[in-house]
N, C-alpha and C positions, 0 to 999 in steps of 0.2 A: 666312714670318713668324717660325719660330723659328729662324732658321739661324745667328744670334748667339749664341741661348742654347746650342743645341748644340755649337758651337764653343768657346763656353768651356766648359761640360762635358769637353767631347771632350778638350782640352788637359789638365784637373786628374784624368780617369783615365789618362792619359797618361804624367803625371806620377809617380801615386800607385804605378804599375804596373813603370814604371822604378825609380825610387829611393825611395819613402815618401815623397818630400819634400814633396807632396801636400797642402792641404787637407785639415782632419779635420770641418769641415762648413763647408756656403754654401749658404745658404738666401735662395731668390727668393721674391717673391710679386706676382701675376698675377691678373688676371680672370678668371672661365668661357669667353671666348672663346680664351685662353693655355691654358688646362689642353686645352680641346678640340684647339688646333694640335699642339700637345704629343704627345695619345694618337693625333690622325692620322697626325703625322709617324712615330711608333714603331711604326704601322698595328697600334694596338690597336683603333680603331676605325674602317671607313669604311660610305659610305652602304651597299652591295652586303650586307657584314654586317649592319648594323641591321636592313633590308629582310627579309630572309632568318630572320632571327630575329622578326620582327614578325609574319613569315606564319607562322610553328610559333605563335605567343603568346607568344612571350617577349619580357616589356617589360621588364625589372629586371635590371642587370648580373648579382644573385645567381643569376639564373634563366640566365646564359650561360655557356657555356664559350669561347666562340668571338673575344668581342668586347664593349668595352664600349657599351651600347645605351642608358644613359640622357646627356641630358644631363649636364651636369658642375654638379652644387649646389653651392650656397655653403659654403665649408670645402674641396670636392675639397682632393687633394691628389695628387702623383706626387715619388714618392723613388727615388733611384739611392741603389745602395747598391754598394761595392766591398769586394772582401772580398780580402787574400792572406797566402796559409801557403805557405811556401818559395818556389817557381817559380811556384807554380799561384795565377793572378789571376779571382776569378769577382767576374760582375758578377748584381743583382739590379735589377729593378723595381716598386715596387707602385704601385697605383695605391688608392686611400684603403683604405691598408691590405692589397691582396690582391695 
C-alpha cells in the first residue's frame, strides 16, 4: 500500500544524491493507517516486536529501543531527512521526532 509513496521518495533522494537538483521539501499527509504502512514497511515496527515488547511491559515507544509499540496518534509524523557534504550522502529518519 505504500509502494507509490516510496517510489516517489526513492526518486527525489535519488536525485538530491546525484546532483542537488532535488526537492528541498515535500510534505504528504496521511491517516494513522499510512503512518502505520509506512513504519511497517521501514520494519520500524511489526507484530513479532510489539508482542516481545508487551511481554517485558513495555507499552510506550519511549519505553523501546527496539520498535515502535504504540499505535500511531493523531499528529504522528515520519520525516526523511537527506543530508550531503562533498561525496558522502547520509540519510536520516524520525519518526514524531525520534
Amino acid at each position: 500500500t505504500a509502494t507509490g509513496y516510496f517510489n516517489e521518495t526513492y526518486y527525489h533522494f535519488k536525485r538530491i544524491q546525484a546532483d542537488h537538483s532535488g526537492v528541498q521539501w515535500t510534505i504528504y499527509s496521511g491517516h494513522d493507517t499510512t503512518v502505520g504502512n509506512v513504519l511497517a514497511r521501514l520494519n520500524l515496527t511489526n507484530p513479532s516486536c510489539i508482542y516481545k515488547n508487551h511481554k517485558k511491559g513495555i507499552t510506550k515507544d519511549s519505553q523501546s529501543k527496539t520498535c515502535v509499540v504504540e499505535y500511531p496518534a493523531f499528529t504522528s509524523n515520519v520525516i526523511f531527512e537527506v543530508y550531503k557534504k562533498g561525496d558522502k550522502t547520509t540519510f536520516k529518519i524520525r519518526y514524531n521526532g525520534v
